[in-house]
C-alpha positions in Angstrom: 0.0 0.0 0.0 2.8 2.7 0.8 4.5 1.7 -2.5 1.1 3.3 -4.3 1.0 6.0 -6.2 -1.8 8.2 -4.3 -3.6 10.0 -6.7 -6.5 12.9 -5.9 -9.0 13.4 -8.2 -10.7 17.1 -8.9 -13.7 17.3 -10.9 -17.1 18.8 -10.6 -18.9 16.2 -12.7 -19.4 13.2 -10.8 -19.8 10.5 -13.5 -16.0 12.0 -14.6 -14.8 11.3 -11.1 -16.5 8.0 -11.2 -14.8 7.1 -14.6 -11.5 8.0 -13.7 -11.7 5.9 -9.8 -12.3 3.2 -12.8 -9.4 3.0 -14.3 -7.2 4.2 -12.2 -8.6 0.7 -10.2 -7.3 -1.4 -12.6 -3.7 -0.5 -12.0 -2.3 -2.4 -9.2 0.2 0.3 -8.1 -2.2 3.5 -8.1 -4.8 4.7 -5.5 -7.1 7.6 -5.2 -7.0 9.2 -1.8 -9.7 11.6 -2.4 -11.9 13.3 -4.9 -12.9 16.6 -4.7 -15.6 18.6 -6.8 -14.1 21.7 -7.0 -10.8 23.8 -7.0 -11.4 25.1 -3.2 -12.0 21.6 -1.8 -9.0 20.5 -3.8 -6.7 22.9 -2.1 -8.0 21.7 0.9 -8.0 17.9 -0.1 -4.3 18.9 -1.7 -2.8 20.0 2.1 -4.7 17.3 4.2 -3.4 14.2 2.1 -0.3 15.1 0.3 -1.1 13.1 -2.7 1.5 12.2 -5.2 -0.2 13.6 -7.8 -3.5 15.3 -8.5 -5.7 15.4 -11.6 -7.3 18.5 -12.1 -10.6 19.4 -14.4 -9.8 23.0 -15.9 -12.8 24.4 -15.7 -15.6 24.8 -12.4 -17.8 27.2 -10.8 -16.5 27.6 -7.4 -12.7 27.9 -8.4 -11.3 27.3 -12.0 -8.4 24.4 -11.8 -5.9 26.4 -13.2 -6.4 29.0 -9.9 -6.3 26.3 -7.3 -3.2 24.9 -9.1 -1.0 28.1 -8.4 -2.1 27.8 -4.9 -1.2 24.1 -4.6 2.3 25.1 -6.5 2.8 27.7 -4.2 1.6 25.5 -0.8 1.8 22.3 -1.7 5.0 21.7 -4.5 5.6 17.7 -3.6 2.1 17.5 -5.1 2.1 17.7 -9.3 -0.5 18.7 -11.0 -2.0 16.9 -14.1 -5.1 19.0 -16.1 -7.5 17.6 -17.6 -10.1 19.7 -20.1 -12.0 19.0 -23.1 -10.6 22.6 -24.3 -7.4 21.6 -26.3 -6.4 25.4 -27.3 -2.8 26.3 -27.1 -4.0 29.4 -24.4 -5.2 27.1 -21.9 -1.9 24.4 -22.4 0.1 27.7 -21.7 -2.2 29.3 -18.8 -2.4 26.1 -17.4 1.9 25.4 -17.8 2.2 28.7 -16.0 0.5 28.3 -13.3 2.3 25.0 -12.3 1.3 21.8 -13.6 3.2 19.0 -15.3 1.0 17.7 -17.8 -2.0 18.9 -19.6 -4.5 16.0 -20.7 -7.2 16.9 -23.4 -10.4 15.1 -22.8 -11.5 12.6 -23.8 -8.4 10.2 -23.4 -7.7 7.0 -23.4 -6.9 4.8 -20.1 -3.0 4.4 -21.3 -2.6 8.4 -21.8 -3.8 8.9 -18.1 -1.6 6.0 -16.9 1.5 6.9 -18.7 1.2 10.5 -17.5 0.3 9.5 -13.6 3.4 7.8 -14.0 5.2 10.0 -16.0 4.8 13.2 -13.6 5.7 10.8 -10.4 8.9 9.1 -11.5 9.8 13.1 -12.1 9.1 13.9 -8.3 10.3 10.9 -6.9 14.1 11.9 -8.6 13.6 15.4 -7.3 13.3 13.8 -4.1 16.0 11.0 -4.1 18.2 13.6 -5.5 17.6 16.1 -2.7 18.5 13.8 -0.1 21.8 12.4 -2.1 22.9 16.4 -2.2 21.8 17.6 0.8 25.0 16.6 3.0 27.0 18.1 0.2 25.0 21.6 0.4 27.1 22.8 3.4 30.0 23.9 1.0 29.2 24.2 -2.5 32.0 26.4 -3.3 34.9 24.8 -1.6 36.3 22.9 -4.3 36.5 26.2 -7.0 38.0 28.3 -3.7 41.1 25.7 -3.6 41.8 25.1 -7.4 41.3 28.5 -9.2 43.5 27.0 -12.3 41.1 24.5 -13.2 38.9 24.0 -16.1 35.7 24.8 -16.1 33.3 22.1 -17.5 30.0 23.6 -19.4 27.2 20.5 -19.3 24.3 21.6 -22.0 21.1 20.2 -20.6 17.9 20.0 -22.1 14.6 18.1 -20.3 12.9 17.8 -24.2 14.6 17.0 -27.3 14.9 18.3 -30.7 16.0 22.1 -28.7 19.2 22.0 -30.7 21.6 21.0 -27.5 24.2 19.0 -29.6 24.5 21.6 -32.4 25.2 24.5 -30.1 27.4 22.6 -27.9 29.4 21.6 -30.8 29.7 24.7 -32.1 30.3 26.4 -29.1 33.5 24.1 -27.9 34.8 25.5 -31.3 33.6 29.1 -30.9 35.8 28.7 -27.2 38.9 27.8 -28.9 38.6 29.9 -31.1 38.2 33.4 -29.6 40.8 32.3 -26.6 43.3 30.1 -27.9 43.1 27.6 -24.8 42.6 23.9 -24.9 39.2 22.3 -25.6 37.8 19.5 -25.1 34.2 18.5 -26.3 32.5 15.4 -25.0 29.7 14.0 -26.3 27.4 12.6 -22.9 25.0 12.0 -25.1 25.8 8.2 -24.6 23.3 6.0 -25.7 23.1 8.2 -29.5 25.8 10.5 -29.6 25.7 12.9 -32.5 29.1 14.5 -32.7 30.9 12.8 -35.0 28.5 12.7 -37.4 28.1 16.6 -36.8 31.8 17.0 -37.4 32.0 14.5 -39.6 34.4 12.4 -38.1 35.9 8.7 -38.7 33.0 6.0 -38.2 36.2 4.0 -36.8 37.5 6.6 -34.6 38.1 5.2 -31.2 35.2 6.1 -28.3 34.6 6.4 -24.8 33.3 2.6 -24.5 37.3 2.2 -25.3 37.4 2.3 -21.7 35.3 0.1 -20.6 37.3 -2.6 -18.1 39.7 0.0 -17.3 38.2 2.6 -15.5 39.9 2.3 -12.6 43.3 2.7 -14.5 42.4 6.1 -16.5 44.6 8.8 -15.9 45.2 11.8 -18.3 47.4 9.6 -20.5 44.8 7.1 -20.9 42.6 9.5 -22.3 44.5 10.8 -24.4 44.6 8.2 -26.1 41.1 7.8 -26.6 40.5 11.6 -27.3 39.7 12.3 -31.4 41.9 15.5 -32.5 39.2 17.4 -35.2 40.3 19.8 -37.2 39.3 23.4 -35.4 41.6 22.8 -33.2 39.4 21.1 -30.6 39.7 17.3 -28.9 36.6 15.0 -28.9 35.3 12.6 -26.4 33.1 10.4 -28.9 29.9 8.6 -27.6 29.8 4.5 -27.8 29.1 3.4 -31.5 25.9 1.2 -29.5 23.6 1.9 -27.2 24.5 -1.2 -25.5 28.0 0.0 -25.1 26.7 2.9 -23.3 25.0 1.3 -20.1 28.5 -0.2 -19.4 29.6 3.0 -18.5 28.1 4.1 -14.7 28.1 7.7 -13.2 31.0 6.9 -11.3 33.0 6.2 -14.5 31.7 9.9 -16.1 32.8 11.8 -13.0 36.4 10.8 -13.1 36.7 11.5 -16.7 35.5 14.5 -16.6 37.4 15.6 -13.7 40.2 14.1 -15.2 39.9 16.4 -18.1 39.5 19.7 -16.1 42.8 19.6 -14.9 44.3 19.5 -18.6 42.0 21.6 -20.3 40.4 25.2 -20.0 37.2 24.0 -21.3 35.5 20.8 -21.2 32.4 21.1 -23.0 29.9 18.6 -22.7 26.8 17.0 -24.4 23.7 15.2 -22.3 20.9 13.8 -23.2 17.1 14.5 -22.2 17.3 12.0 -19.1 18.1 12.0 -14.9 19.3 8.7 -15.4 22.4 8.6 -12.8 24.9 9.3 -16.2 23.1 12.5 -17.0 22.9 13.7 -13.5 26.8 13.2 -12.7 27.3 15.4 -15.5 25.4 18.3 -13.9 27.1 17.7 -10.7 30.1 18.0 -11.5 29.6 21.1 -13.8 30.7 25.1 -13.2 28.0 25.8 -15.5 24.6 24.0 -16.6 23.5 26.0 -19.9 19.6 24.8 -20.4 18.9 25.1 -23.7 14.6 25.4 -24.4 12.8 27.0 -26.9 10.1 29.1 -26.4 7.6 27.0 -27.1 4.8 25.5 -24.1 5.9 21.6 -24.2 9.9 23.1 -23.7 8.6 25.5 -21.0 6.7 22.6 -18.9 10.2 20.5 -19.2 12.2 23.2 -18.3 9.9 24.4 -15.2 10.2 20.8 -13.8 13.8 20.7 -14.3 14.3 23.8 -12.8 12.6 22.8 -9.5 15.2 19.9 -9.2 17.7 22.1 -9.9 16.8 24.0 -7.1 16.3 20.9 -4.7 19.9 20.0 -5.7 20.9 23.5 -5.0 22.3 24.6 -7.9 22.3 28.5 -7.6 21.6 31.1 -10.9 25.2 30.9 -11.3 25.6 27.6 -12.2 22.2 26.9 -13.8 21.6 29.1 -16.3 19.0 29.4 -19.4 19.2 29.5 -23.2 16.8 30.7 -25.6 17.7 28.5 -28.6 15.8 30.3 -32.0 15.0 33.6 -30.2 13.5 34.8 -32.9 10.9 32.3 -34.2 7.6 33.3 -35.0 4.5 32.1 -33.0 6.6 31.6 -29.8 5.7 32.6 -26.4 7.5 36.0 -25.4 10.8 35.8 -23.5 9.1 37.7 -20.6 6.1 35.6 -20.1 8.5 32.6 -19.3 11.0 34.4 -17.6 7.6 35.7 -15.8 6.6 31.4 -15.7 9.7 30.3 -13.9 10.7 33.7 -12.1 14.4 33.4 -13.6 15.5 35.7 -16.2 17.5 34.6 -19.4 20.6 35.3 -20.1 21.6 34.2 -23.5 19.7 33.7 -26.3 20.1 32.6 -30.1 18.7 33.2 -33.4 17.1 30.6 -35.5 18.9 30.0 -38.9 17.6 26.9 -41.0 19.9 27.4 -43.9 23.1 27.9 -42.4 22.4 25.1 -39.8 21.3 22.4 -42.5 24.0 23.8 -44.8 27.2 23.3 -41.7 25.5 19.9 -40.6 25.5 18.4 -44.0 29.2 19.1 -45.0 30.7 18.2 -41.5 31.6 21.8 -40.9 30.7 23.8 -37.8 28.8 26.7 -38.5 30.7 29.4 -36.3 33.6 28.2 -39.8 31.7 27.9 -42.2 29.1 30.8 -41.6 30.9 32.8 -39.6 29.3 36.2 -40.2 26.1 34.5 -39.6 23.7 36.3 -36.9 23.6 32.3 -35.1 27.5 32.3 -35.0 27.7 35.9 -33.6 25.4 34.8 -30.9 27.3 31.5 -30.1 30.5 33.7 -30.3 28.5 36.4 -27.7 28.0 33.6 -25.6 31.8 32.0 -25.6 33.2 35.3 -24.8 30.5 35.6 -21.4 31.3 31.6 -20.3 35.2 32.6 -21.1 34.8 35.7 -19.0 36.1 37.5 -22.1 33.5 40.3 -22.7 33.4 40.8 -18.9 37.5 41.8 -18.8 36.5 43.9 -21.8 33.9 45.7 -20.3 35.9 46.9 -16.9 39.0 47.6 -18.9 36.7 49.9 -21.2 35.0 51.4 -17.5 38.4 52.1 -16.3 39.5 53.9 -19.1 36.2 56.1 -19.6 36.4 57.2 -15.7 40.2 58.4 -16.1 39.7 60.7 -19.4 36.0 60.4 -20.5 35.6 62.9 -23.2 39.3 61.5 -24.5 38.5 58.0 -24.0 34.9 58.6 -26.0 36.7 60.0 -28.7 39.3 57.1 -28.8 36.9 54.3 -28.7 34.7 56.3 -31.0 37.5 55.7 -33.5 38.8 52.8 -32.8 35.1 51.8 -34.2 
């Protein structure tokens, strides 16, 4: 009985609640708690039982669901929210992602779309929680290690909760955009285990050797060991490559990924790295050992809801604004939500953003050649560049040197910077 998934159900139609006490029956490892007929007994219902997750009828007289799920967000987080409506309109999806919930569910649907996403939005909350109490010991001194080794690398995870954002394309391009503009060591690696992307991105040798090259001698690796497994490309940059099969990939365990990577941030000023959309114990190595967690989304509602949920366990985790922060991959497309509703959605603002460019994307994919080379005056690879220079600390020396200069001799320096234009 404790290992059920306890489920309360908000409707005001009684033959709905019925319906749905029907089939969530027939699963062996869900329960309903409760059932309430409106949004102010299910904020009630919602703070008496703690359920593990509550569905949640959009629309009812006393309180409309999408109202009583800000106020169970706001007092009852541990709780998800799952609405249900027979309006499938992209303003209630995004009204409803705003206020809080996890998963939007247009009526009618069958018994396996309700199933999958009870179980769906739990297995979320349950690794929010397991991951809270693995990183809460850890919390007392999150700094410590960057106070004691200021020389070392910094590692750069891209992280994405839903797929198809562009994560392994900016990444990519980005590792190259690092080297390029300062001149240090770089090394990209492709995290993306199970189907890794790079080489076929950079267009790179089918027989090149991999990380699964180290599988049964993990124990050994030191920075000469990877070496030899590191892929030399071109731009200048050294690649990490995925395993050529997925089974190759679950051979290699979180603890395997941290000392790699860790390994790698004493030789290198940048280790850039590519994940996957998972919190599989792999993926979620790779943001722990991270300086910086870019989040790449687009500004689209299914990318918002992922990123809202990932943003809460970034939080449990305690990973400050510092460490986590957002990308606005295609800035610029049409029909998006505005930048300022979601920065408004998940109270965090964004920092970097990038413009959408189809051609010069398809174009650099298709003849193995970055586009930050091969497009370089492109508006994308200005933006990537923007965004190397902020991660490298670059445009931040620039800016003070340029502040120092304009309070010594301001009309002088404003005449000299004017032409140096």
């Amino acid at each position: 009985m404790a290992d059920k998934i306890r489920i309360l159900v908000v409707d005001d139609i009684v033959e709905t609640r019925e319906n749905l006490a029907k089939l969530i029956g027939f699963e062996p490892d869900m329960m309903i708690v409760a059932s309430a007929d409106g949004g102010k007994q299910a904020v009630e219902f919602a703070k008496r039982e703690r359920p593990d997750v509550i569905l949640m009828d959009i629309n009812m007289p006393d309180m409309d669901g999408i109202t009583a799920t800000e106020i169970i967000a706001n007092t009852v987080p541990e709780s998800p929210v799952i609405m249900m409506s027979i309006q499938g309109e992209q303003d209630y999806l995004r009204r409803s992602m705003l206020a809080g919930a996890r998963e939007f569910l247009v009526k009618p649907f069958s018994a396996d779309e309700l199933v999958n996403a009870i179980r769906h939005v739990h297995e979320i909350e349950k690794v929010k929680r397991q991951r809270y109490q693995q990183a809460a010991p850890s919390q007392q001194q999150p700094s410590l290690t960057s106070v004691l080794q200021p020389d070392r690398g910094r590692i750069i995870t891209f992280f994405s909760p839903k797929g198809g954002v562009g994560r392994t394309t900016i990444s990519t391009n980005l590792a190259v955009a690092l080297h390029q503009s300062t001149g240090k060591p770089v090394v990209l690696v492709d995290g993306s285990l199970p189907f890794g992307d790079i080489a076929v991105i950079l267009n790179m040798s089918p027989k090149a050797k991999t990380i699964a090259d180290l599988v049964g001698s993990f124990d050994q690796v030191d920075a000469e060991v990877l070496e030899s497994v590191l892929v030399q490309h071109s731009t200048g940059i050294k690649v990490l490559l995925a395993p050529p099969t997925p089974e190759a990939a679950e051979l290699i365990t979180g603890a395997n990924i941290k000392k790699i990577l860790e390994t790698l941030r004493e030789h290198y000023a940048f280790v850039v790295v590519d994940t996957w959309p998972s919190f599989q114990e792999q993926v979620l190595t790779m943001l722990d050992v991270a300086d910086v967690i870019l989040t790449l989304m687009t500004l689209e509602i299914t990318s918002l809801k992922n990123v809202r949920v990932f943003m809460e366990i970034a939080e449990k985790l305690g990973y400050d604004e510092q460490k986590v922060q957002l990308v606005a991959n295609r800035n610029d497309s049409s029909g998006g939500i505005k930048a300022s509703d979601v920065e408004a959605s998940l109270a965090r603002k964004i920092p970097h953003t990038i413009v959408s460019d189809g051609r010069a994307l398809v174009l650099a994919v298709n003849r193995g050649v970055p586009f930050v080379i091969s497009h370089r005056d492109s508006q994308v690879a200005k933006d990537i560049f923007t965004l190397a220079d902020k991660l490298s600390g670059a445009s931040t020396t620039a800016a003070a040197g340029t502040a120092t200069l304009q309070k010594a001799a301001p009309r002088q320096g404003l005449r000299l910077f004017g032409g140096a234009r």
